[in-house]
Structure formats: C-alpha cells, structure tokens
C-alpha positions as CSV (number, residue, x, y, z in Angstrom):
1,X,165.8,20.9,318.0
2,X,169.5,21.0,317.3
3,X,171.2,23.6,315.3
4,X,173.0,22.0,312.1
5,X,175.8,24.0,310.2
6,X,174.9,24.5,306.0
7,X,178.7,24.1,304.4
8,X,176.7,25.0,301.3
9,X,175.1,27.7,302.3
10,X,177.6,28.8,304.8
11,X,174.6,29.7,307.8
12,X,173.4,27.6,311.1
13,X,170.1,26.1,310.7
14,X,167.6,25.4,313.8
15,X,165.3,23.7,311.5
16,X,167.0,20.2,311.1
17,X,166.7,18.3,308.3
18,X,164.4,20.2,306.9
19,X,166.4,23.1,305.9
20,X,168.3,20.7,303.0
21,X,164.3,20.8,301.8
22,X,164.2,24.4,302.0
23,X,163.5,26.6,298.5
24,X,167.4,28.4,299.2
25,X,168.9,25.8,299.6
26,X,168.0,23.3,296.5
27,X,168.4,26.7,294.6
28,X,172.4,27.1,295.9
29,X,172.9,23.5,295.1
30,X,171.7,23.4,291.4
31,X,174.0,26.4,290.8
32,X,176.7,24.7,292.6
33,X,176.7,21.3,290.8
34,X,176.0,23.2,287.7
35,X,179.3,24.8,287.6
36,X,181.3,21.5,289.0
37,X,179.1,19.6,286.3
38,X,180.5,22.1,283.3
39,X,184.3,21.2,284.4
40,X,183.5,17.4,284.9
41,X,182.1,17.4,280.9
42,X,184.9,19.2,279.7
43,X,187.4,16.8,281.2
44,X,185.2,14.1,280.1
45,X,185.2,15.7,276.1
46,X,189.1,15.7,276.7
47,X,189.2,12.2,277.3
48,X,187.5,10.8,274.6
49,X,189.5,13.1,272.3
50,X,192.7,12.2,273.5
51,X,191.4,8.6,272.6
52,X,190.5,9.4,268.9
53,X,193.3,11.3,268.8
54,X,196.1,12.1,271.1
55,X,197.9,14.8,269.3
56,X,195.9,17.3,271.7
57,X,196.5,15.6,274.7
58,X,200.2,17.3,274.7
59,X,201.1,20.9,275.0
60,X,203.7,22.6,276.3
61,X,203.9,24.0,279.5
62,X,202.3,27.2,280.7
63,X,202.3,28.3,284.0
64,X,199.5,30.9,283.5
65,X,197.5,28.8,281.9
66,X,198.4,25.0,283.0
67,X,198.4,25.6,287.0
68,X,194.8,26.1,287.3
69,X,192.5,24.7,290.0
70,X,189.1,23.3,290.3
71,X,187.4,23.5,293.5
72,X,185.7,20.1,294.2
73,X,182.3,20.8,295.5
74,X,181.9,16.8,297.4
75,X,185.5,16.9,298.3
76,X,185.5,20.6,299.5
77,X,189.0,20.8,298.3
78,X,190.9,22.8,295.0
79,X,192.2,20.2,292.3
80,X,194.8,20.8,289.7
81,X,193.0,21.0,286.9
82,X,196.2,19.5,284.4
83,X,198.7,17.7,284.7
84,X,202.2,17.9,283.7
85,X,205.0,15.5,283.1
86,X,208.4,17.4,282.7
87,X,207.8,20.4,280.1
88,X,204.7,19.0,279.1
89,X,201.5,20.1,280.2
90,X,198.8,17.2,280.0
91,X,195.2,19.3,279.7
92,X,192.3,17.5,281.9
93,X,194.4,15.0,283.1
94,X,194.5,16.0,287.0
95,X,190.8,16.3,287.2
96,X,190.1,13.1,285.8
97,X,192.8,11.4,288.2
98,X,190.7,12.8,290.5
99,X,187.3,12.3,289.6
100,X,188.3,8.3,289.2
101,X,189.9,7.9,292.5
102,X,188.4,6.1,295.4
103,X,188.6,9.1,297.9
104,X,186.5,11.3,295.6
105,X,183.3,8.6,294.9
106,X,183.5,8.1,298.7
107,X,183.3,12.0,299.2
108,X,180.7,12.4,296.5
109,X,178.2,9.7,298.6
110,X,178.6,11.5,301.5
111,X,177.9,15.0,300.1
112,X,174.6,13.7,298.4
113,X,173.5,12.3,301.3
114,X,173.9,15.1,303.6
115,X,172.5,18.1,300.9
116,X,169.9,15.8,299.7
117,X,170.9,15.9,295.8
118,X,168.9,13.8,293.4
119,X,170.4,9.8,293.2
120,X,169.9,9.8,289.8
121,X,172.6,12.7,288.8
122,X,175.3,11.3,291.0
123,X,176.7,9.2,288.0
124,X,177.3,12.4,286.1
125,X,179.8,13.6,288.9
126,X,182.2,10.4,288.5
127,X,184.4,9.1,286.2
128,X,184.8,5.2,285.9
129,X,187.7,3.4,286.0
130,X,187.9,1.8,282.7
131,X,187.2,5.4,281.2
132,X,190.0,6.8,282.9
133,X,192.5,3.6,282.0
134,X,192.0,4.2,278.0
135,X,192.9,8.0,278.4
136,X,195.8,6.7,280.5
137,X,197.0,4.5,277.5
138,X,195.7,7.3,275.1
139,X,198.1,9.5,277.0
140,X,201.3,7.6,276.9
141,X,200.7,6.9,273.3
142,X,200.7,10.4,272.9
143,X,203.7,11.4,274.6
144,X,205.8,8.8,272.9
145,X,204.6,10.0,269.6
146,X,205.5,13.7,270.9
147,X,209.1,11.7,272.2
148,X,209.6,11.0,268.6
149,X,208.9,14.3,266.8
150,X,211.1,15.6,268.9
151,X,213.9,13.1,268.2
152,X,213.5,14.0,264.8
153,X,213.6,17.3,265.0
154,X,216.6,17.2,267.0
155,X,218.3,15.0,264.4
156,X,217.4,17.1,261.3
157,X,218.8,20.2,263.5
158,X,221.9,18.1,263.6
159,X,222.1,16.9,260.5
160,X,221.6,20.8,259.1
161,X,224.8,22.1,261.5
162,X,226.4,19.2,260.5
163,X,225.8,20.2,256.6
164,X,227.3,23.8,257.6
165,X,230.4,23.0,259.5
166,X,231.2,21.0,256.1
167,X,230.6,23.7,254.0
168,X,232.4,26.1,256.0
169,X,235.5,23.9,255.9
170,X,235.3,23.6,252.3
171,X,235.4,27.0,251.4
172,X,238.1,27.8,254.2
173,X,240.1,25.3,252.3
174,X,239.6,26.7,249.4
175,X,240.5,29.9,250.4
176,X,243.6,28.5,251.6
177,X,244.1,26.7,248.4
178,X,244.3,30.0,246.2
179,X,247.4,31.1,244.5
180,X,249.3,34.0,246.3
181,X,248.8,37.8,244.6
182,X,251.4,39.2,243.0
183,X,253.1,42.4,244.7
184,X,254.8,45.1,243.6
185,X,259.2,45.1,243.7
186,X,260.7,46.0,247.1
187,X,263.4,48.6,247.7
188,X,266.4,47.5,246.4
189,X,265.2,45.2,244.1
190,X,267.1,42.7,241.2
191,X,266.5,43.8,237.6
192,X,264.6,40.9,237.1
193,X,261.5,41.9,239.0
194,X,260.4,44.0,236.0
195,X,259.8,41.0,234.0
196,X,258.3,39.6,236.8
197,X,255.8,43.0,237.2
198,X,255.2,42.3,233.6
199,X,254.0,39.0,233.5
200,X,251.8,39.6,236.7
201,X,250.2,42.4,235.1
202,X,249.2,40.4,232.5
203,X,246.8,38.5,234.5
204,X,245.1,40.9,235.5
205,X,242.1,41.7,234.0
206,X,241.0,45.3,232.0
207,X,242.4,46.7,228.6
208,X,245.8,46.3,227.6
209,X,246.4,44.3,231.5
210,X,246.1,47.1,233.8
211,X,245.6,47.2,237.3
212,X,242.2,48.5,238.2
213,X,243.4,49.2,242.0
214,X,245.7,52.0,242.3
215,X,249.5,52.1,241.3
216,X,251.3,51.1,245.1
217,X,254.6,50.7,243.3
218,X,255.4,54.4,242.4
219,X,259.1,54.1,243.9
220,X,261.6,53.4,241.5
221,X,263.6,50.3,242.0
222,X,267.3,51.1,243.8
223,X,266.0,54.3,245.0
224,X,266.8,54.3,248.4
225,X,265.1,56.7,251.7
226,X,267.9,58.8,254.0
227,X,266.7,59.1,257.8
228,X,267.2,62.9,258.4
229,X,266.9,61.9,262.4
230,X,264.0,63.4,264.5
231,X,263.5,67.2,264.5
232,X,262.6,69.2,268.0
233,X,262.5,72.3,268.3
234,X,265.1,73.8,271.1
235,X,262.9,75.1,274.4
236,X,259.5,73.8,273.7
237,X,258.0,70.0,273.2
238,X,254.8,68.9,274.4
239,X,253.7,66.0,276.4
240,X,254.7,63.2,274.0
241,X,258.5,64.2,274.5
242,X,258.2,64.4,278.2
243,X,257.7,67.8,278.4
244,X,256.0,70.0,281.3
245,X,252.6,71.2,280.9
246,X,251.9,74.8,280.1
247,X,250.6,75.4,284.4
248,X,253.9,74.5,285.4
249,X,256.1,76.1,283.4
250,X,257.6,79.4,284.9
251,X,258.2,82.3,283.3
252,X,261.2,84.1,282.9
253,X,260.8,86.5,285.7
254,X,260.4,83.1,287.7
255,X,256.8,83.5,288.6
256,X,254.5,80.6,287.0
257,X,251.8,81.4,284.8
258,X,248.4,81.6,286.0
259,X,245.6,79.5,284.4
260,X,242.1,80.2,284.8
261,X,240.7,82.6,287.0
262,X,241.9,83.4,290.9
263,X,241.0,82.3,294.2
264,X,239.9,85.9,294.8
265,X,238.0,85.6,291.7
266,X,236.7,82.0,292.4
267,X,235.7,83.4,296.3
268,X,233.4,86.6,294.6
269,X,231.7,83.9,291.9
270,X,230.6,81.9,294.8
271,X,229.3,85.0,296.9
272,X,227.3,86.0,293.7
273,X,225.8,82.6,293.6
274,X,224.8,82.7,297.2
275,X,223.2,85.8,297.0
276,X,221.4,84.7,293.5
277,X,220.2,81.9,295.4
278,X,218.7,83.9,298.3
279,X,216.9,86.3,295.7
280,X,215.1,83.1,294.4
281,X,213.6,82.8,297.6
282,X,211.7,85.9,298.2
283,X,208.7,87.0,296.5
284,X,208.3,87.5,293.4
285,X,205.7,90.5,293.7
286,X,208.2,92.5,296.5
287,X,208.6,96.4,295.9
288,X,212.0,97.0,294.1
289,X,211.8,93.5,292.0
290,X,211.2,94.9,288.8
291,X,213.2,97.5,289.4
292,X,215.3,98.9,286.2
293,X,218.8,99.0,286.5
294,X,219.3,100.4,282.9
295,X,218.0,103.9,284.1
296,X,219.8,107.2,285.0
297,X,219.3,108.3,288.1
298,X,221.0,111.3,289.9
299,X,222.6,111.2,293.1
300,X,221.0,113.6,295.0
301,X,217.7,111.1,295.0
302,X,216.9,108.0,296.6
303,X,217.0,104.6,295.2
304,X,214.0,104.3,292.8
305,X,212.2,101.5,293.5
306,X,209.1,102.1,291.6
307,X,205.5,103.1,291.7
308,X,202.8,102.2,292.1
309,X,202.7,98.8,290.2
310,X,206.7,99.4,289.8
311,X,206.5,101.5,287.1
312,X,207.3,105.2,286.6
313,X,209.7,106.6,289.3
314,X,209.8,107.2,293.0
315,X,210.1,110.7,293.2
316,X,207.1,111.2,290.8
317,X,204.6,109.5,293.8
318,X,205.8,111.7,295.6
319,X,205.6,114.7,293.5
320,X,201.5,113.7,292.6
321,X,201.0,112.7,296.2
322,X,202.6,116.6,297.2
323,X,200.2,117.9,294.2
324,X,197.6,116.2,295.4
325,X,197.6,117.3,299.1
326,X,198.1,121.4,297.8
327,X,195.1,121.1,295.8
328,X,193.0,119.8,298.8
329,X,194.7,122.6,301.3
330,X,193.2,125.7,298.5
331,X,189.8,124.0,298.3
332,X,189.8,123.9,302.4
C-alpha cells in the first residue's frame, strides 16, 4: 500500500485512504475549518454592513492593525486580511477579494476532496460573486463620501486661515493708523515747545493731566552736556584698552610675575596623586592602615604600626608578649 503525505496533519500515512477516515484526522479538520470559518463570517458581517452603511467600511491606515494576514486553509497560503487604497485602510476587503476569486473556489474543491470534508459545508467557505460586487459598489460609495468630508474640511480650514490673515491685517493697519505720541523737548529746544508739552499733557489721562509714566524730560530746555574726554589712568588699563594681561606684565626688577603654582610644585602634586592611587590598590585590612598619624611618638622607637587589631601601640605587644614569657620562665 502506498504511503500518502497528511498536509493537515503534517505525518506520512501507510494506511491510504483510509487515514482521511481516521478519528485524528476529522478531529484536526473541524478545528481547522472552524477557525477559517470564524474569519470567513466576519468578513461576510463586514460586507453586508458596508452595504447598509458604508461609513465603517473606511478607516485610516494602521500598519499594526491593517497589515494582518489570514492563512487560507484550501489555498495553503497567508492572505491580507484588509485592504487599503492610499491612506485608507479598507477592513475585510482583501479576504473577500479573495474568497470570490476563481483560484480560491478551484482550491477549496480540491482540498474537500482530498481531506474528505462534508459537501454540504463547502458553501460556507465561499463568497459569491454578486455578494462581493454590492460591497464593491458599497465601497466606492463610501470612499467618495469620505472624498467629500474631507474636501470640506479642508475648505472650512481654509476659509478659517483665510478669516485670520484678514483680521491680522486689519489690526496691523490699525496700528499703523494711530496718531504718533507726544515726546518730551529735545536739547536745545525753541520756546515754543512748552506750549506744546502743555497741550500734550492735557491728553493724557489722570487728575489735573498728569503723566502716569515717569517724568523722562527732567533736563531743562537750552541746558547743554560738556564732553570732559575719556579718563585713563597713567600705567594701568585692562583688556578693553589694549592692555597686557596681569601674567605678562613684568615687574620692576624685570622678572615676570608668577601665577599659580610652579612646575616643581605641579611635579610633587602629581607624585602625591600617583602614590594615592597605588594606596587604593592594596588591601584594606593590611598592618599599618589604620595607623594614627596624629600620635606622638619618640624617636628612639620604631614606627608604630599597631596591635593587635591596630589599636594600642607597638611597643606595648611587645612589652605584654616580654611579660608574658617572664611569667612562664618563674612558674618553670
């Protein structure tokens, strides 16, 4: 008997025929179906919506949600599940492009026939032609309607910056319309321009016509200014009168003065660093880390480093450990 490959099952069988009859796989095939039957319906629902009323059958495009795919059990293939005309996403409309054509009813005969599905729930799996011509029509009636909302959107937009570029001219031009301010008398003046101050005051408003601003014309008329001519001191300036910065100026012995600290000083900073650097490196817990430099020691001792646990001082170990060792030497 030869051996016959199960797409739907995804195993070689070496019973025939008879493993399409099998209890497995009638079981794989309802749950198969059943899932390609749920998207069929849906599209089907969309259809006849987008017939009663097309404002659905146009939304705006989404990648994440509009480039879905259906996998078409009789075609064995993935199918986009929407469709899309320019920004528009059209929901359902890919599958039931699909589900009408040709190529997919030809594919659906041959898949029944080789899994051994039931005749009578082929029908389910298809979508006639007429049905998918009135959500065709359905569809463009839509996106013209969706053509024109957007026309006249775009119009009242235009109509509304329209309505603010005229305002704005208006009340440029009205600004530009307005009588000039008054100002106070230059130096030099005519004797006239009191009279002149005068009868601007009086439009302005507050008691008795006083300004409310503060008084800019405190000079007297025909009070003039004398230019005393700039004053520098002799010697010094800075670096607005071109004159030499402080760390090249020399002093009067002829040496120049020294700003900031010196190479030598510069070289032992350095050193310290280095050596700061290489203390971080050891051990923490080393003999002589904790040692106190605050305390006086004479110089006839050694450097103390500590005891035990670095506290207390060298030469008292040593004194306990000396005590320690006569005591055992009188018991002996």
């Amino acid at each position: 008997m030869a051996a016959q490959y199960c797409a739907l099952c995804r195993r070689t069988a070496f019973a025939g025929r008879r493993h399409r009859y099998s209890a497995a796989h009638r079981r794989r095939l309802r749950e198969a179906l059943g899932r390609l039957q749920e998207e069929v319906a849906a599209a089907r629902a969309a259809a006849a919506a987008a017939g009663e009323d097309g404002g659905g059958a146009v939304r705006p495009y989404d990648p994440a949600e509009h480039d879905r795919r259906v996998w078409c059990l009789c075609c064995g293939r993935g199918v986009r599940r929407d469709g899309r005309r320019g920004g528009l996403a059209l929901p359902r409309a890919g599958l039931l492009q699909h589900l009408a054509g040709p190529e997919h009813r030809r594919e659906t005969a041959r898949f029944w026939r080789e899994n051994g599905a039931e005749a009578a729930e082929r029908e389910r799996f298809l979508v006639p032609a007429e049905e998918y011509e009135r959500f065709a029509r359905a569809l463009e009636q839509a996106l013209a309607a969706h053509r024109q909302r957007e026309e006249e959107r775009i119009q009242q937009m235009a109509a509304g910056i329209r309505e603010a570029e005229r305002r704005q001219r208006e009340t440029v031009q009205a600004a530009l319309q307005e009588p000039e301010p008054c100002t106070g008398p230059s130096v030099g003046s005519s004797p006239v321009a009191p009279e002149r101050d005068a009868s601007c005051n009086a439009d302005q408003p507050g008691p008795s016509g006083m300004q409310a601003g503060p008084d800019l014309n405190w000079m007297e008329s025909g009070q003039a200014l004398t230019f005393i001519g700039h004053q520098e001191a002799e010697g010094r300036g800075n670096v607005h009168t071109g004159a030499k910065p402080p760390w090249l100026t020399e002093k009067e012995d002829g040496s120049k003065q020294q700003i900031g600290p010196s190479y030598e000083e510069f070289l032992k900073q350095i050193l310290f660093l280095e050596e700061k650097q290489k203390l971080k490196k050891l051990p923490a817990e080393r003999v002589g880390a904790n040692f106190d430099h605050t305390s006086q020691t004479g110089d006839s001792w050694l450097p103390s480093f500590g005891r035990v646990w670095n506290h207390g001082r060298r030469w008292q170990s040593r004194h306990q450990f000396r005590t320690e060792s006569g005591e055992k030497k009188k018991k002996r």
